[in-house]
PLY file of the C-alpha trace (Angstrom):
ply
format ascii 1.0
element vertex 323
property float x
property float y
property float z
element edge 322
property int vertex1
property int vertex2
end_header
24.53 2.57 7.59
22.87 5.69 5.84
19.20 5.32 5.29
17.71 8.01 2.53
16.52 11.61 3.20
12.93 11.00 2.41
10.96 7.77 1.72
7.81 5.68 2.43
7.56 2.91 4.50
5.60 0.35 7.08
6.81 0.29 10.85
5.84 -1.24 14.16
4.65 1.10 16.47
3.85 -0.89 19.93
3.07 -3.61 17.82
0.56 -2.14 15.53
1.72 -1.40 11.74
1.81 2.13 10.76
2.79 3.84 7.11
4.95 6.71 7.56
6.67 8.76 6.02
10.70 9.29 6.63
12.74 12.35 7.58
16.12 11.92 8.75
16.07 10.03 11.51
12.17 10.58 12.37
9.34 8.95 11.13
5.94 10.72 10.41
2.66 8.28 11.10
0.41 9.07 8.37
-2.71 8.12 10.41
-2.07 11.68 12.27
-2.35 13.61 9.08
-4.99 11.67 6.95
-7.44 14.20 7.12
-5.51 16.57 5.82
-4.24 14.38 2.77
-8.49 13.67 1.95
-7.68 9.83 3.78
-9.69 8.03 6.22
-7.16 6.14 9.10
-6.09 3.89 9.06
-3.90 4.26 6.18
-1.68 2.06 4.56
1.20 2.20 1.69
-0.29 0.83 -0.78
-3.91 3.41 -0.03
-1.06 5.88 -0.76
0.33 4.39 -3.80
-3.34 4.26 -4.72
-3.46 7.75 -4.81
0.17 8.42 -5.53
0.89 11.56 -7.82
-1.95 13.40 -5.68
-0.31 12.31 -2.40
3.62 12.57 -3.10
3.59 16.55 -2.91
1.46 16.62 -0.23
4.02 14.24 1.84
6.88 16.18 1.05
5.26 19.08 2.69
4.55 16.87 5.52
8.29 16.07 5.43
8.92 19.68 5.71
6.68 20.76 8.60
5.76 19.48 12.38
2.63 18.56 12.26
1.21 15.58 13.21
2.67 12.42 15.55
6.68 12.01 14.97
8.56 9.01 16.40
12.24 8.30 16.22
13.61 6.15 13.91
15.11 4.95 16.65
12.27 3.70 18.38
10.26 2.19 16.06
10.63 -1.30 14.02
11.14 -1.52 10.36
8.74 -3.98 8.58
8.49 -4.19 4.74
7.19 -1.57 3.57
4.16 -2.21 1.21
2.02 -5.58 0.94
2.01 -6.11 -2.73
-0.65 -8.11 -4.34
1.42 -8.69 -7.65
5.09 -9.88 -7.95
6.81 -10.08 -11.01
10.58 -11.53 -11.24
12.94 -10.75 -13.85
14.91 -13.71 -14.10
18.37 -13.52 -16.13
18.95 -10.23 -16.30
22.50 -9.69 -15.63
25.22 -10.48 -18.19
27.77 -12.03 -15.62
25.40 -13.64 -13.60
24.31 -15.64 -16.25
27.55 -16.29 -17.89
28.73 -17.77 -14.02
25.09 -19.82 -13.64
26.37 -21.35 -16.56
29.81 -22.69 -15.77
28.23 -23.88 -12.91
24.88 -26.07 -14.07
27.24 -26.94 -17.38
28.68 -30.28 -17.88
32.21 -29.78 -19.02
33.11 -33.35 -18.60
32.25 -33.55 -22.47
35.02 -31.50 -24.41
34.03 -28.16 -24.16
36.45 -25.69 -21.23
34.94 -23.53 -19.17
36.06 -20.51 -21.28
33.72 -22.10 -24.22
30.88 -22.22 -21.75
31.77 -18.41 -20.83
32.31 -17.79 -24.80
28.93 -19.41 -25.80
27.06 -17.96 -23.17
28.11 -14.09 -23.60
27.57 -14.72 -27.06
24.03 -15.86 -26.29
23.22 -13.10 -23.84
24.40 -10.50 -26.07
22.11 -11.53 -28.54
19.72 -12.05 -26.28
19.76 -8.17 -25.21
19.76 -7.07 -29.13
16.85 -9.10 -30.43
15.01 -11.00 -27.52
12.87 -10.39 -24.60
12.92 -10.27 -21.08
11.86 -13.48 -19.10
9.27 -13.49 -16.06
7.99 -15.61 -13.71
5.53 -14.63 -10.88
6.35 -14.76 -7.19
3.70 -15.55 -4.01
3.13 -12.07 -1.35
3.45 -15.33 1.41
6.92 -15.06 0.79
7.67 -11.51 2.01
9.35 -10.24 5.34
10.97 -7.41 6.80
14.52 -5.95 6.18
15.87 -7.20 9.16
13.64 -10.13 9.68
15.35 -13.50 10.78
14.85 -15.80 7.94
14.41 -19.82 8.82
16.14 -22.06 5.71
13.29 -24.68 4.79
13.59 -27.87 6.67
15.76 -30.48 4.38
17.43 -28.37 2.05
20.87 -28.01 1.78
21.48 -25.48 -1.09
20.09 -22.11 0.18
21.22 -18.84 -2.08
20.85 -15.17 -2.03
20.15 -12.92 -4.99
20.05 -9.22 -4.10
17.47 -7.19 -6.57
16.54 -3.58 -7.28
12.47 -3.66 -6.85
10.44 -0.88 -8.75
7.51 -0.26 -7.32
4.16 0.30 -9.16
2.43 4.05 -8.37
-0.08 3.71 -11.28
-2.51 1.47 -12.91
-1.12 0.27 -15.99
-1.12 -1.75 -19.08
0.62 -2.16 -22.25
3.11 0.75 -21.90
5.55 1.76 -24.49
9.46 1.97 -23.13
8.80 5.47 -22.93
5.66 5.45 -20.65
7.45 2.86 -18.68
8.77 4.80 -15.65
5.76 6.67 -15.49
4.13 4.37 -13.67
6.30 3.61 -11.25
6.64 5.22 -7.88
10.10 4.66 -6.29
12.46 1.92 -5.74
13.30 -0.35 -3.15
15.29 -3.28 -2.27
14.61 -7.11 -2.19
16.37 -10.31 -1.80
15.06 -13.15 -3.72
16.41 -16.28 -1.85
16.60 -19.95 -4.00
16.56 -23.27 -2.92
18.94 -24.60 -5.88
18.43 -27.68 -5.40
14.59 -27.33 -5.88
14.79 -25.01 -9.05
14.63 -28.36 -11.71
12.59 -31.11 -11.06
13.94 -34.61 -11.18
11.11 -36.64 -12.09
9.90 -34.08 -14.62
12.77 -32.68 -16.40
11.10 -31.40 -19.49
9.28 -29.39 -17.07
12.02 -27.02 -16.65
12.00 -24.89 -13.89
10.13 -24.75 -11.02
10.11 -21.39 -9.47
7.00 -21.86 -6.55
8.98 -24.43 -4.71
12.59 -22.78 -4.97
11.55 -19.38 -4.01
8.54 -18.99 -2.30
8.99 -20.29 1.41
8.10 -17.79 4.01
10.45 -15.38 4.61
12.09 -15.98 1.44
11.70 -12.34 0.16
13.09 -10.08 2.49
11.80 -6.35 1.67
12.99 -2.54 1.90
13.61 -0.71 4.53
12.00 2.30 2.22
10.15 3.06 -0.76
12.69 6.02 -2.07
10.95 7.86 -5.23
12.20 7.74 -7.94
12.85 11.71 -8.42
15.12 10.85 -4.97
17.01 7.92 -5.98
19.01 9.14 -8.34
20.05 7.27 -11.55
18.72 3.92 -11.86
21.18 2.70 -14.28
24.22 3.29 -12.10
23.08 2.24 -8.81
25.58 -0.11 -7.18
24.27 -3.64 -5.84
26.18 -5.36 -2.90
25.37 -8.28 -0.46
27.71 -9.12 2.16
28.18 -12.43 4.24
29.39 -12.34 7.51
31.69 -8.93 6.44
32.51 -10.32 2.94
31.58 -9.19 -0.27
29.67 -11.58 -2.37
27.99 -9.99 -5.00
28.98 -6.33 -6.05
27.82 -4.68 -9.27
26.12 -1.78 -10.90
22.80 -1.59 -12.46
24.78 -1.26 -15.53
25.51 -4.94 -15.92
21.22 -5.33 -16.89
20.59 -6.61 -19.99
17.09 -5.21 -19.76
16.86 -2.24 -17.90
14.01 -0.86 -15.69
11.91 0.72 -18.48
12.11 -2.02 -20.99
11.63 -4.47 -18.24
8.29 -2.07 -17.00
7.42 -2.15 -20.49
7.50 -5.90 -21.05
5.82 -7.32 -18.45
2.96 -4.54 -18.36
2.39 -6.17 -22.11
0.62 -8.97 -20.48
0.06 -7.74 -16.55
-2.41 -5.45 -15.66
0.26 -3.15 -13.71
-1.46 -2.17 -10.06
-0.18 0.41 -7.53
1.88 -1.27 -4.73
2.80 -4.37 -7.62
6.52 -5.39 -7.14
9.05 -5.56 -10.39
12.21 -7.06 -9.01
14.85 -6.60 -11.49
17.42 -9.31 -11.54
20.05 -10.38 -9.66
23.92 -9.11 -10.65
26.74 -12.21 -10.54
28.17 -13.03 -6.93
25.32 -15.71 -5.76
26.33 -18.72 -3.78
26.41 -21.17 -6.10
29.51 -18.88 -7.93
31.64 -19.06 -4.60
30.68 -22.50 -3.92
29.21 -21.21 -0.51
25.89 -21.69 0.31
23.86 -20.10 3.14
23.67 -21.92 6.75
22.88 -21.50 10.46
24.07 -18.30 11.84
25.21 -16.10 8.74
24.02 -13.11 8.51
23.18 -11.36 4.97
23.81 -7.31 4.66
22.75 -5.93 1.49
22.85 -2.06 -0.02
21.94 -0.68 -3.23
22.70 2.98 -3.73
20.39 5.77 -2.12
18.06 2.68 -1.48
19.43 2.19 2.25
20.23 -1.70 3.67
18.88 -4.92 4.57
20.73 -6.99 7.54
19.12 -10.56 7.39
20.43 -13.02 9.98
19.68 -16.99 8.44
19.16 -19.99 11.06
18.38 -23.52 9.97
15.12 -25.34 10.98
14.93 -26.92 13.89
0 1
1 2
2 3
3 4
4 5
5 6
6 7
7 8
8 9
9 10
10 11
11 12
12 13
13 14
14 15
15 16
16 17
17 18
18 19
19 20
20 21
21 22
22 23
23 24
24 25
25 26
26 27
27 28
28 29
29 30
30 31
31 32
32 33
33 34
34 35
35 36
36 37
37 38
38 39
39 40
40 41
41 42
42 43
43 44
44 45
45 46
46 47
47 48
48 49
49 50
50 51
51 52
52 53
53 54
54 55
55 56
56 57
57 58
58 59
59 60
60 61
61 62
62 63
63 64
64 65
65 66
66 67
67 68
68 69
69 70
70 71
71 72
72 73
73 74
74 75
75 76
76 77
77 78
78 79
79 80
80 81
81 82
82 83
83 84
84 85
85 86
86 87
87 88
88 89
89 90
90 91
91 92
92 93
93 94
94 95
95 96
96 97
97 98
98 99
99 100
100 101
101 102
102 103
103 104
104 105
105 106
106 107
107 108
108 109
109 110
110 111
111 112
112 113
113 114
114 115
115 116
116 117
117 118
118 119
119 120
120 121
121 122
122 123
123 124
124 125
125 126
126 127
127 128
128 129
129 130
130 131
131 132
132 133
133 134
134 135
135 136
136 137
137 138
138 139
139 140
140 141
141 142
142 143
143 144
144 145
145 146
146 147
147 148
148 149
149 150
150 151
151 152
152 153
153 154
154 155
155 156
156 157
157 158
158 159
159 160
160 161
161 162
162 163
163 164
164 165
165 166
166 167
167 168
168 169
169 170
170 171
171 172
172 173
173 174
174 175
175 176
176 177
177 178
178 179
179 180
180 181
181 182
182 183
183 184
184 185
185 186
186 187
187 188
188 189
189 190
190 191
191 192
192 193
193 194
194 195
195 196
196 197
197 198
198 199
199 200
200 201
201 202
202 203
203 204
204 205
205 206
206 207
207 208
208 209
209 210
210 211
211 212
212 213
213 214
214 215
215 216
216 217
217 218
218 219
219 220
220 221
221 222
222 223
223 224
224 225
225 226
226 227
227 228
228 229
229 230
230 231
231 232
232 233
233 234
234 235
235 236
236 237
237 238
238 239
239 240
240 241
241 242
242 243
243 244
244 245
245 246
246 247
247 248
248 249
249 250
250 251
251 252
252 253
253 254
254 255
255 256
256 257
257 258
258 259
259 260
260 261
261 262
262 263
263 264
264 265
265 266
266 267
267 268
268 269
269 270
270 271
271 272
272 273
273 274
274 275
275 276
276 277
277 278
278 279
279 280
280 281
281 282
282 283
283 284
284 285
285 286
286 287
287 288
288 289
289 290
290 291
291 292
292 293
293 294
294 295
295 296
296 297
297 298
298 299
299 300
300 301
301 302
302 303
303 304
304 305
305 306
306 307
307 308
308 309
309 310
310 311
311 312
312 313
313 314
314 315
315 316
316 317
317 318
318 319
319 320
320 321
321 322
């Protein structure tokens, strides 16, 4: 699996967690440099994010040069790469996705075909994109592993789902930005995958409620994070990066950034209307069609999750039930 040129990111290094900085297949330890970037050791991603349009040019000489303690990528162990203390969720954000979600939670037991449902709902979503605004819910820093972290399906539950996401990640404080000052803010890109307990997302006994996001996404381990923090004058463009989780070798969800309703700088934009923005804060993006609940498969003991979005590098996430 390629992994990018250049990045930011959080390893292991005999058990102690270092911020480096990527090179091929090498990895820089900050710590050994601080000094000469005006930082005090130890140093950690989001101390650089902190500090981010002063730092960036100063790590891509570091990139560039020998100096200080290298490791092979080889050797080390990938952990997620910033500890955020915001994270903000996009939810419905994909056209498809939300025209298969649906079919699926639709009753069309009462006269109405599955096409209406598909009709009604693209309808809906279209106008949705031309006149409304995107929709947000907050998720818990508990939840977040590694990229390659084994990930333990909560005791009890039965309807376990993946949902691949683009992540931007916040380099600036920020608040109330215009669609324009949007990207500014933000310091690279990275991957996440935002599992759901379905069968936890509406509650029973309190229907009017709606939905209830803590319980069906917030388990540890549920958000699986990075490898890398790519910038975002690395990762190319944004709007046609290509999103795709597979299961045990298949395919499951497989789409470009195009399919967004919202994209990344309205989505910036929106949320910073209400959140004070801070560096290292998470915006996941949405999730493109393809989830579980589509295919009628759920996750279960022993699959194994491998998800890629362009320039971004991969995620391989093996699942096993409680015991």
């Amino acid at each position: 699996m390629p992994v990018p040129a250049f990045a930011l990111g959080t390893v292991a290094v005999h058990g102690v967690n270092r911020a480096v900085v990527l090179a091929g297949d090498h990895v820089l330890q900050i710590d050994s440099i601080a000094d000469g970037l005006g930082l005090s050791a130890p140093v950690t991603v989001r101390d650089i994010l902190d500090e981010w349009e002063r730092l960036l040019p100063a790590l891509r000489d570091a990139a560039r040069s020998e100096d200080g303690e290298w490791v092979a990528l080889a050797e080390v162990t990938v952990t997620a790469p910033v500890e955020p203390r915001q994270i903000l969720q996009a939810g419905a954000n994909y056209r498809t996705h939300v025209i298969d979600l649906a079919v699926k939670h639709t009753d069309i037991a009462k006269g109405r075909s599955e096409q209406q449902i598909r009709d009604e709902t693209a309808a809906m979503m279209d106008k949705r994109a031309a006149e409304g605004d995107p929709y947000f819910f907050i998720g818990l820093p508990s939840a977040v592993t590694g990229p390659y972290d084994v990930v333990t399906l909560p005791a009890g539950t039965r309807k376990n789902d993946w949902e691949l996401e683009l992540v931007a990640v916040v380099g600036a404080r920020a608040f109330q930005l215009t669609r324009e000052e949007a990207l500014g803010a933000i310091a690279g890109y990275t991957i996440a995958n935002d599992l759901t307990t379905r069968e936890l997302v509406f509650r029973a006994d309190m229907p009017e409620i709606g939905t209830d996001w803590l319980r069906a996404k917030n388990a540890p381990g549920f958000l699986p994070l990075g490898p890398w923090i790519v910038p975002k004058e690395d990762a190319g463009e944004v709007a046609e990066m290509r999103l795709t989780l597979e299961l045990d070798d298949k395919a499951m969800q497989d789409e470009s950034t195009k399919d967004m309703l919202f994209d990344v700088a309205a989505l910036v934009s929106a949320v910073s209307q209400t959140v004070q923005l801070l560096p290292g804060d998470l915006i996941l993006t949405g999730s493109p069609a393809g989830n579980g609940m589509h295919w009628g498969r759920l996750l279960r003991d022993g699959d194994v999750m491998t998800s890629t979005i362009t320039g971004l590098g991969y995620q391989q996430t093996p699942v096993v039930a409680s015991s």
